[in-house]
VEXNUTOR-979371 format. One record per residue (C-alpha): residue in one letter; z, y, x; residue number from 1. Coordinates in Angstrom, 1 decimal. Each point is the difference from the previous one (the first is absolute). Example, Ala and Ser with C-alpha at 12.3 -4.5 7.8 and 13.67 -1.06 7.14 Angstrom:
node residu=A; w=7.8; v=-4.5; u=12.3; num=1
node residu=S; w=-0.7; v=3.4; u=1.4; num=2
# end
This chain:
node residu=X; w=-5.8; v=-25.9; u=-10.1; num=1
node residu=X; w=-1.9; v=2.7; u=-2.1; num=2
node residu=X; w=-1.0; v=3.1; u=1.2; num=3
node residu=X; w=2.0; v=2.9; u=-1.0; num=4
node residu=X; w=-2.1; v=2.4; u=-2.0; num=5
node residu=X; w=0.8; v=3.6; u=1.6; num=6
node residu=X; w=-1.6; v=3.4; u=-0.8; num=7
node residu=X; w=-0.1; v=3.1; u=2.5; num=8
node residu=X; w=1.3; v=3.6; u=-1.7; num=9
node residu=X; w=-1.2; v=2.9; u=2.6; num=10
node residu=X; w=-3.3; v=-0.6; u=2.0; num=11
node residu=X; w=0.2; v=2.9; u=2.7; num=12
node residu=X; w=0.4; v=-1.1; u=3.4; num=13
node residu=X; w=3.1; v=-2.4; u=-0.1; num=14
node residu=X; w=-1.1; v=-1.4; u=-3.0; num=15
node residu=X; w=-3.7; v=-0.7; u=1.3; num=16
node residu=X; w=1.8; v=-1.7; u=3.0; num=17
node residu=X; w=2.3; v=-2.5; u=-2.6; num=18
node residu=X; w=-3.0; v=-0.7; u=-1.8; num=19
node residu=X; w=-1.8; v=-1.1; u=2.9; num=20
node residu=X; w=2.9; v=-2.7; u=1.0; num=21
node residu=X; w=0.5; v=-0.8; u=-3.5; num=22
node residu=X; w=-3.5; v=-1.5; u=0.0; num=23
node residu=X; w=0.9; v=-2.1; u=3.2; num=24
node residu=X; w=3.6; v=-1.6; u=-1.0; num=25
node residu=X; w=-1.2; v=-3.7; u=-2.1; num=26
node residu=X; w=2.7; v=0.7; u=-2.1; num=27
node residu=X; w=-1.0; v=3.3; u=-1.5; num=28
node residu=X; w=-2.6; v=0.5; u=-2.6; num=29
node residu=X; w=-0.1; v=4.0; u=-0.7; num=30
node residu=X; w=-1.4; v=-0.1; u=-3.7; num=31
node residu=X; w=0.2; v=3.9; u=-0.4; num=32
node residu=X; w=0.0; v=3.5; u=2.1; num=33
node residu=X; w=0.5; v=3.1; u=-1.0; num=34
node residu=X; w=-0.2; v=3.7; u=1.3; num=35
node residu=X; w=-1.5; v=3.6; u=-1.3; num=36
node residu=X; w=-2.9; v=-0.1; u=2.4; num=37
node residu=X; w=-3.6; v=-1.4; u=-1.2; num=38
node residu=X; w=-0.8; v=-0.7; u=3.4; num=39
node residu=X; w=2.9; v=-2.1; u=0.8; num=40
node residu=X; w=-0.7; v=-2.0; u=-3.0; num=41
node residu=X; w=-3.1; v=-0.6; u=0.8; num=42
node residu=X; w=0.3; v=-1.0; u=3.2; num=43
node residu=X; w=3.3; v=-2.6; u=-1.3; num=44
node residu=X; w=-3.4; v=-1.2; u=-2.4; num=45
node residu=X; w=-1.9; v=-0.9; u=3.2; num=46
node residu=X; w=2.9; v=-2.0; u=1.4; num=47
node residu=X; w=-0.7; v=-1.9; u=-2.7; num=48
node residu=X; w=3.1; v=1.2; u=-2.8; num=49
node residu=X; w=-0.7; v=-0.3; u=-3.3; num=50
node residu=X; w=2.1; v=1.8; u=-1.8; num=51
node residu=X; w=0.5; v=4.0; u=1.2; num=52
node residu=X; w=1.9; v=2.8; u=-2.2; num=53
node residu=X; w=0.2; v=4.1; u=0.7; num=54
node residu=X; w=3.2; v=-0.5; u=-1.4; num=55
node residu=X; w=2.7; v=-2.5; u=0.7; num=56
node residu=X; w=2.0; v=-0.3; u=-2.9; num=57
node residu=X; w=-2.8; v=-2.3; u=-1.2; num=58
node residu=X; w=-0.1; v=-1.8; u=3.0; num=59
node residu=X; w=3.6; v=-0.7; u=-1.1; num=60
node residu=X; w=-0.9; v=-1.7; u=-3.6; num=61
node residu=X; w=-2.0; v=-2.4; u=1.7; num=62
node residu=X; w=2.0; v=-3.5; u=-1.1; num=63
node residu=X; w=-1.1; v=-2.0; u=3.0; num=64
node residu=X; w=1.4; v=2.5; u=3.1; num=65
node residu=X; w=3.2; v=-1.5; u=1.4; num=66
node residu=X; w=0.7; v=2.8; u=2.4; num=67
node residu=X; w=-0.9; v=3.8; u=1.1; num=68
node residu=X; w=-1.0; v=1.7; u=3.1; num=69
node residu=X; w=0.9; v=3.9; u=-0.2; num=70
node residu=X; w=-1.8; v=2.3; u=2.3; num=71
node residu=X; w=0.5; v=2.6; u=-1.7; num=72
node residu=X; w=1.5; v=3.7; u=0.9; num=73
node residu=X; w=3.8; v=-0.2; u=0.3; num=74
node residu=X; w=0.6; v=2.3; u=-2.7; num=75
node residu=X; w=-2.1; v=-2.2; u=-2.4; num=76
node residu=X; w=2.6; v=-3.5; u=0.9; num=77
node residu=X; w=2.0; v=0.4; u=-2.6; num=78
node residu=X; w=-1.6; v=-0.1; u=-3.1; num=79
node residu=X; w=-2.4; v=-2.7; u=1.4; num=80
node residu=X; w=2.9; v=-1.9; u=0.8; num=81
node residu=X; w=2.1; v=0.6; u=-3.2; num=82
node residu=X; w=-3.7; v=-0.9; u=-1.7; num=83
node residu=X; w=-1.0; v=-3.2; u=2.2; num=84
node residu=X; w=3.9; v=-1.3; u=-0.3; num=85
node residu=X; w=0.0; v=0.6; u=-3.6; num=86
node residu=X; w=-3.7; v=-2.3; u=-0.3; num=87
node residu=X; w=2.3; v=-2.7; u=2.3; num=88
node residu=X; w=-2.4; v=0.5; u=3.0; num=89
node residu=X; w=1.6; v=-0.7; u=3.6; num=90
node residu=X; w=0.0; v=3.3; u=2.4; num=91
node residu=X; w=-0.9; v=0.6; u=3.3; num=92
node residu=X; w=0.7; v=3.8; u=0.5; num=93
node residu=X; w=-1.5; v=2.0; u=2.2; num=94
node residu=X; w=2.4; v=2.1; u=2.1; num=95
node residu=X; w=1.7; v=2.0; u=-0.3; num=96
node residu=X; w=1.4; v=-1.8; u=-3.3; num=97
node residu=X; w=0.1; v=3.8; u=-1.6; num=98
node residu=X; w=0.7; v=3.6; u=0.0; num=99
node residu=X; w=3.6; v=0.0; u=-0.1; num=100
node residu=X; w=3.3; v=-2.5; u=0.0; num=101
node residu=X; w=0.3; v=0.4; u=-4.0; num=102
node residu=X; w=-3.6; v=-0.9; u=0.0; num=103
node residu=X; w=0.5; v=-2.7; u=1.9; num=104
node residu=X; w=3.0; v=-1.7; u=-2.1; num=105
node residu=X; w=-2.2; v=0.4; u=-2.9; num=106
node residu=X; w=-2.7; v=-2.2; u=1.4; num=107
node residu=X; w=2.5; v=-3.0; u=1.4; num=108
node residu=X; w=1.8; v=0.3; u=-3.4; num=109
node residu=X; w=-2.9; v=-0.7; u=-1.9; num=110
node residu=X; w=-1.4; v=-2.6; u=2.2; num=111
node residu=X; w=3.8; v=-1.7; u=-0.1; num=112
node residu=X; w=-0.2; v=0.2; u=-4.2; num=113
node residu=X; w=-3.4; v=-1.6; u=0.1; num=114
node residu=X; w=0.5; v=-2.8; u=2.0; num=115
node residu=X; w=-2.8; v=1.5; u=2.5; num=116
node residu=X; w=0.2; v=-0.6; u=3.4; num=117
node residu=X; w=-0.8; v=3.4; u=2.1; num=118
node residu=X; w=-0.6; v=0.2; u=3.9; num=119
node residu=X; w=-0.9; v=3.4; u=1.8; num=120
node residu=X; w=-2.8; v=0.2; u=2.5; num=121
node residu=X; w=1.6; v=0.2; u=3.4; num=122
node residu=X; w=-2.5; v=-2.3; u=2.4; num=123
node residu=X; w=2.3; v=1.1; u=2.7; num=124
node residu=X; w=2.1; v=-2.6; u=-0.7; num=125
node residu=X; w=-2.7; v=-2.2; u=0.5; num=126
node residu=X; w=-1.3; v=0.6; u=3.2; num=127
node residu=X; w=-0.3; v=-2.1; u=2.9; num=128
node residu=X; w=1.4; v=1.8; u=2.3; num=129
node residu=X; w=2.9; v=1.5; u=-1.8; num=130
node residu=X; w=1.2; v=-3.3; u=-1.2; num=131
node residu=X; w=0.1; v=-1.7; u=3.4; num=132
node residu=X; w=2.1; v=3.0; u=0.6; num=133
node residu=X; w=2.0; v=-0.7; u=-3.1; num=134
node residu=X; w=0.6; v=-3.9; u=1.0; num=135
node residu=X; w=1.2; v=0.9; u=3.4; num=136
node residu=X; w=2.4; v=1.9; u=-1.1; num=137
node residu=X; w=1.6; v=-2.3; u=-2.3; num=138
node residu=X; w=0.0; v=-2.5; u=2.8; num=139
node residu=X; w=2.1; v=2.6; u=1.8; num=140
node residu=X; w=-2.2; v=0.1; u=3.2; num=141
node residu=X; w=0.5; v=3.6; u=-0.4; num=142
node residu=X; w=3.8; v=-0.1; u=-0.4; num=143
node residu=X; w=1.6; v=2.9; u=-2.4; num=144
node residu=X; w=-3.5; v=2.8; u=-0.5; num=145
node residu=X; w=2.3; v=3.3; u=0.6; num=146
node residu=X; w=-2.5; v=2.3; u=-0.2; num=147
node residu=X; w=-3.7; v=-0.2; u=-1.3; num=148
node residu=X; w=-3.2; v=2.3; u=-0.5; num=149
node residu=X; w=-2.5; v=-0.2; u=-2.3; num=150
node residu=X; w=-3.0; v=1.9; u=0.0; num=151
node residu=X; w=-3.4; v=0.4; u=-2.3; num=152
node residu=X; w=-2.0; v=2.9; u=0.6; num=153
node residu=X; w=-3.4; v=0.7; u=-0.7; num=154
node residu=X; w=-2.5; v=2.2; u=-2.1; num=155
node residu=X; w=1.4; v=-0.8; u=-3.4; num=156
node residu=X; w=-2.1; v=1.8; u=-2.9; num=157
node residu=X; w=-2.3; v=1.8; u=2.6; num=158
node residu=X; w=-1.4; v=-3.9; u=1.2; num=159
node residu=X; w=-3.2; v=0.4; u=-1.3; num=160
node residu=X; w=-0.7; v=2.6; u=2.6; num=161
node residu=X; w=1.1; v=-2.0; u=2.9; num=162
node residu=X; w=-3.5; v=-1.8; u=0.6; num=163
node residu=X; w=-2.0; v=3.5; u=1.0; num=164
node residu=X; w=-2.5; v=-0.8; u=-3.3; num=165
node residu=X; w=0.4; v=2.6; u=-3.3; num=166
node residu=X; w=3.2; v=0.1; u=-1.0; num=167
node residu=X; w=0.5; v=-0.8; u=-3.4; num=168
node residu=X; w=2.0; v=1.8; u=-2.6; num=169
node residu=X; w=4.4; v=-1.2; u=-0.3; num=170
node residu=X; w=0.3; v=-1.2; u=-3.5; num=171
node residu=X; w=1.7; v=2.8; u=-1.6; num=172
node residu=X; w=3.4; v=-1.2; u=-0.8; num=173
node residu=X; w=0.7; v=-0.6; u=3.2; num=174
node residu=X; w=1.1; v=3.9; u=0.3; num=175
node residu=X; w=2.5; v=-0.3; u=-2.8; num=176
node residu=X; w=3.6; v=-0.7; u=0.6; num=177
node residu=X; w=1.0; v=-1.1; u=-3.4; num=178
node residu=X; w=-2.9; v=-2.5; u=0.1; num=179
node residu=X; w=0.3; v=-1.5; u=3.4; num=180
node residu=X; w=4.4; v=0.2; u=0.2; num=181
node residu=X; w=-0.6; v=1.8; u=3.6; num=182
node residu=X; w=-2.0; v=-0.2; u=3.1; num=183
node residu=X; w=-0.5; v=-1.9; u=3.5; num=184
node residu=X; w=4.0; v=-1.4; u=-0.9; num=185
node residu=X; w=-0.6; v=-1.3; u=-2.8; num=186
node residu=X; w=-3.5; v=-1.3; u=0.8; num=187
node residu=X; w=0.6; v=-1.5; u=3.3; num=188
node residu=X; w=3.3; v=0.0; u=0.3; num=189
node residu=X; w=0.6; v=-2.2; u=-3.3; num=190
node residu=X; w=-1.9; v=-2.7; u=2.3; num=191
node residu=X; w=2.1; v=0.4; u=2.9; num=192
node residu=X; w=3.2; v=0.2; u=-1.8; num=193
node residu=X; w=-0.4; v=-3.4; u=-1.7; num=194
node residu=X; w=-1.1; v=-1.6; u=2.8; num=195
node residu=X; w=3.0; v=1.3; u=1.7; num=196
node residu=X; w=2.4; v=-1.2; u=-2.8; num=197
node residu=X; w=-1.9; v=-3.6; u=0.4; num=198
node residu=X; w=1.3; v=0.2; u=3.5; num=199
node residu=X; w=3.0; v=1.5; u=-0.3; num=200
node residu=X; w=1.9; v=0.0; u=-3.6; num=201
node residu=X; w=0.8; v=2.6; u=-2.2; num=202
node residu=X; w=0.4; v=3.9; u=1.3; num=203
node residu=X; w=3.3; v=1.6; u=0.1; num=204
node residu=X; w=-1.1; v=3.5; u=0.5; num=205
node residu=X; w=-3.2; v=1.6; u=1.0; num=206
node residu=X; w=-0.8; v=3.3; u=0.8; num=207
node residu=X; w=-3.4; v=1.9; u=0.5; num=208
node residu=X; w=-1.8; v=3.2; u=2.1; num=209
node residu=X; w=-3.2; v=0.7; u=-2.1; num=210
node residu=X; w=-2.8; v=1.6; u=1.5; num=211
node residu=X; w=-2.8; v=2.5; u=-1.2; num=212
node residu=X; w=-3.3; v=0.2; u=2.3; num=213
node residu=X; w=-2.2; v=0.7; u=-2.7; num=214
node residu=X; w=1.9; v=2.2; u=-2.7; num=215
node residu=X; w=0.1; v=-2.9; u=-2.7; num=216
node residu=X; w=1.8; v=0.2; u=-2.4; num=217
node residu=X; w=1.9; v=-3.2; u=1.1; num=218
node residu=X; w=1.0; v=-1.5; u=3.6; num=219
node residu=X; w=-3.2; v=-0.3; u=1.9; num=220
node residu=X; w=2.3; v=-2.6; u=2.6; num=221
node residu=X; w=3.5; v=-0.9; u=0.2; num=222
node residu=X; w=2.9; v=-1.5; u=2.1; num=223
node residu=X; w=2.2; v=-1.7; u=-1.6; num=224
node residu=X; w=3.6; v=-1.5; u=1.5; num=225
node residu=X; w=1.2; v=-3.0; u=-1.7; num=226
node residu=X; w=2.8; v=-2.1; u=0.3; num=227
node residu=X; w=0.3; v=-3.5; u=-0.9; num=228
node residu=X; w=3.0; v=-2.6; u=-1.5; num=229
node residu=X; w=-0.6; v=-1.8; u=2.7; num=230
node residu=X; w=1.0; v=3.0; u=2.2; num=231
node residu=X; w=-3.2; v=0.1; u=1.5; num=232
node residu=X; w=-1.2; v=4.1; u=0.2; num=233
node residu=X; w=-3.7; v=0.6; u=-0.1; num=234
node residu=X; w=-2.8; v=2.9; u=0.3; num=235
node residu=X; w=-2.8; v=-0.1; u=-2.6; num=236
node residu=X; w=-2.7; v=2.3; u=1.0; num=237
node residu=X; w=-3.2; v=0.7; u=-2.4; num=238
node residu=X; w=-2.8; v=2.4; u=0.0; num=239
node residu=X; w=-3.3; v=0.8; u=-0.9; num=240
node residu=X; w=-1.4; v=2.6; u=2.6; num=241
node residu=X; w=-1.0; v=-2.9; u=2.6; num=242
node residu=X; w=-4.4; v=-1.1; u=-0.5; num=243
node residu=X; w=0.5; v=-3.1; u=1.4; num=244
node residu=X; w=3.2; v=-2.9; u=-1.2; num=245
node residu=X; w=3.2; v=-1.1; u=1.6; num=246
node residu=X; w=2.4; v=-2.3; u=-2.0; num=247
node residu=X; w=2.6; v=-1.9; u=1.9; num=248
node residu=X; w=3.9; v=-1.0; u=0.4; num=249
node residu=X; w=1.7; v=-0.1; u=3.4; num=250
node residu=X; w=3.8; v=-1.3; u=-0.1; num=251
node residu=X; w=2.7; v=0.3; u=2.4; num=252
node residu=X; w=2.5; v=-3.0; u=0.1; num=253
node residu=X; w=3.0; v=-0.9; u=1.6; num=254
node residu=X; w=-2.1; v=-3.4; u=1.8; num=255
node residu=X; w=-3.9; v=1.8; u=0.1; num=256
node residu=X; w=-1.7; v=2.4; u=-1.2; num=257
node residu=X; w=-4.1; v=-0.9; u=-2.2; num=258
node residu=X; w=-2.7; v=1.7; u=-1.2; num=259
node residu=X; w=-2.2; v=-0.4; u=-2.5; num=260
node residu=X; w=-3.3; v=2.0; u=-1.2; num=261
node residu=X; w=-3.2; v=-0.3; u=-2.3; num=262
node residu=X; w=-2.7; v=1.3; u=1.2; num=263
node residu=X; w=-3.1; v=1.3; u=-1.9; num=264
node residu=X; w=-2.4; v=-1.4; u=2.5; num=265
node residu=X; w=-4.0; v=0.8; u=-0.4; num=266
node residu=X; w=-0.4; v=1.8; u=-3.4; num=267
node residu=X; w=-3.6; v=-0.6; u=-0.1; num=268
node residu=X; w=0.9; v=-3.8; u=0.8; num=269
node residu=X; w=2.5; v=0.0; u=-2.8; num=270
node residu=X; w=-2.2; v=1.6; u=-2.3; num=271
node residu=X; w=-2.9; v=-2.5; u=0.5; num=272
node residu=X; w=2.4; v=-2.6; u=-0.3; num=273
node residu=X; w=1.4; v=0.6; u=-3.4; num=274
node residu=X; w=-4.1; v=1.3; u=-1.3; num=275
node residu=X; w=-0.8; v=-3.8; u=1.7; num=276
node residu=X; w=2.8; v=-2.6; u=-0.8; num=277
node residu=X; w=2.5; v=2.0; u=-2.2; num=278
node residu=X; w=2.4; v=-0.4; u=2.8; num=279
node residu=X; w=0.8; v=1.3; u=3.0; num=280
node residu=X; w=2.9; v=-0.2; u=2.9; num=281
node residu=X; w=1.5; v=3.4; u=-0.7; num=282
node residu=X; w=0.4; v=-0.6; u=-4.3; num=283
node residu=X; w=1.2; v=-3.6; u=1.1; num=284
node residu=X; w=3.6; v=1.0; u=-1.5; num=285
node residu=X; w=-1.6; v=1.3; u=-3.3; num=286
node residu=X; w=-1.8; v=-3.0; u=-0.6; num=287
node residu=X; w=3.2; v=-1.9; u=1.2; num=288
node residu=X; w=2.3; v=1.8; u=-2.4; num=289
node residu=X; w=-2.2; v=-0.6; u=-3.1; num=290
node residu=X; w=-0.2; v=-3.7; u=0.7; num=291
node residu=X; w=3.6; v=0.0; u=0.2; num=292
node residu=X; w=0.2; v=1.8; u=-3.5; num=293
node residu=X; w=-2.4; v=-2.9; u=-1.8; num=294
node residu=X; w=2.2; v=-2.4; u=1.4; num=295
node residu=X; w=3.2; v=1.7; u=-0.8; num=296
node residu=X; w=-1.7; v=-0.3; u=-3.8; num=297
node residu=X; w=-0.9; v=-4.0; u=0.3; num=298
node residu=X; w=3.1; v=-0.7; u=1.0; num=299
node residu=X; w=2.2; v=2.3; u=-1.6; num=300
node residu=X; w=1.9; v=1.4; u=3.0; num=301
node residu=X; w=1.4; v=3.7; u=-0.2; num=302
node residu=X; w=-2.3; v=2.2; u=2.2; num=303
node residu=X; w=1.3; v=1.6; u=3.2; num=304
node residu=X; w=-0.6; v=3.2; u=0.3; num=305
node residu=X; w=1.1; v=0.3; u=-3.3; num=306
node residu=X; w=0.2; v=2.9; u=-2.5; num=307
node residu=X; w=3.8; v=0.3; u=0.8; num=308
node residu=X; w=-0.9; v=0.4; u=3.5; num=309
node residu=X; w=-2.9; v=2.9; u=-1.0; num=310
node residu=X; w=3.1; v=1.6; u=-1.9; num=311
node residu=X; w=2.2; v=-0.1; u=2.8; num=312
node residu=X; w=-2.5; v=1.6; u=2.3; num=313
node residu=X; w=-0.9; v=2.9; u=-2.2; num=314
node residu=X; w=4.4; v=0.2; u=0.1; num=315
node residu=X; w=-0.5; v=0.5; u=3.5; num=316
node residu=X; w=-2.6; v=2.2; u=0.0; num=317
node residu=X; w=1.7; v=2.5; u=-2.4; num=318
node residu=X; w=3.5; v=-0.2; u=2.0; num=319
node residu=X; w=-2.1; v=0.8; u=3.1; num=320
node residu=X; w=-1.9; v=2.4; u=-2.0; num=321
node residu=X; w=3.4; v=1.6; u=-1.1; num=322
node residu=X; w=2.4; v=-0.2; u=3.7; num=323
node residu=X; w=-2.8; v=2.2; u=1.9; num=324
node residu=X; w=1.2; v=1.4; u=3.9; num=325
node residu=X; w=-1.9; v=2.9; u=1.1; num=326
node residu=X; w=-0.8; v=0.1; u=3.7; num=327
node residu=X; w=-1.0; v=3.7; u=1.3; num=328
# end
């Protein structure tokens, strides 16, 4: 089968880590990068890409590039997507899928006209450990999951500092509301809240308490309280004031009760496995998720997460954004 012929839009740290898988799936040949920074080029050079633009609309009249990975800043998804859709390129999104629900619909409408398949980046759904979680529920060794909590806290913007060496400067636009669509909810909590509507169905209502440590201008952490169609209640809780990283689900059913957690493990470890092999056990889901999406393309199957699902978390996210409680 041939290769599909990708390029990578966005080379900051996400899309450094995509690049690095991409040059480990046999069925992926990246023919193109592109990103603002001279340095990131030139290092995509020594990884041996030919082909390397400063900006990526030209990336997008290459003729031979089958499909797009954006790592871009949200606030920059949709006229990449609207641009990539239009040159009949295949998405993979980085999440959040954009700024805003209206946004959003933009981007899936496109791809729908074009005929372009579009996934969103949520390797959650891809984890080990989360889908053993996922198969034993459906085999109902839990019975009916009343109540659930999931949780993802950790340093969010302010990770560079977390290893004790200089930190180095947040990229600018991470400061600016109308270019991110919010803070910790929308950041973390658009992970957790699809991987709660893979377990659990669509939400019915959700509410949120917002929280303020450092006098952002958005929610630094949040809770969020969420019910489900399948009646199943659940407690989303994300933050960014924690140096360190805790993600996991515990559920409460009417048989048992399970957990399940990834966990960073050595950072220095991971780091000299990805500079090493390209890989390494904590980005196993990334890699995971963008072999899925080549083979979603070869065999033209409709991705899963999909833009509609990117849409309908963003939904969530503003209703929970909008139905605030105020604890005193």
């Amino acid at each position: 089968m041939k290769k599909v012929k990708l390029g990578i839009i966005g080379l900051g740290y996400i899309g450094k880590t995509h690049l690095r898988h991409c040059l480990k799936i046999p069925n992926i040949a990246v023919v193109a990068v592109s990103d603002i920074s001279k340095k990131a080029l030139k290092d995509a050079k020594a990884a041996g890409i030919k082909k390397t633009f400063d900006d990526y609309e030209q990336l997008l009249k290459e003729p031979d590039i089958d499909a797009v990975v954006v790592a871009l800043p949200t606030h920059l998804h949709l006229k990449c997507a609207l641009q990539a859709a239009e040159a009949h390129k295949h998405i993979f999104m980085e999440k959040p899928i954009a700024v805003s629900v209206a946004e959003a619909k933009e981007i899936v409408a496109v791809t729908q006209r074009n005929s372009v398949k579009l996934m969103v980046g949520y390797p959650l759904r891809f984890n080990k450990k989360f889908r053993e979680l996922k198969a034993k529920k459906e085999k109902g060794l839990l019975g009916d999951v009343e109540i659930a909590y999931a949780t993802y806290i950790s340093s969010g913007p302010f990770f560079h500092r977390a290893d004790g060496h200089s930190p180095v400067p947040v990229p600018e636009w991470w400061w600016n509301k109308e270019l991110t669509g919010g803070g910790a909810l929308v950041d973390l909590g658009s992970h957790m809240i699809n991987l709660m509507r893979w377990f659990f169905g669509e939400i019915t209502d959700i509410k949120s308490q917002l929280n303020y440590r450092f006098n952002l201008d958005f929610e630094d952490s949040a809770i969020c309280f969420a019910k489900f169609d399948s009646g199943t209640k659940a407690v989303i809780t994300v933050g960014w004031f924690l140096q360190g990283y805790v993600l996991r689900t515990e559920f409460f059913g009417t048989v048992d009760h399970a957990l399940a957690e990834h966990r960073p493990g050595n950072i220095l470890l991971t780091a000299v496995q990805m500079l090493t092999t390209g890989k390494s056990k904590f980005h196993q889901a990334h890699l995971d998720e963008l072999q899925y999406f080549i083979d979603c393309i070869q065999n033209d199957i409709t991705p899963s997460p999909s833009g509609e699902d990117g849409l309908k978390d963003l939904e969530a996210i503003e209703k929970a954004y909008k139905n605030q409680i105020h604890l005193s």
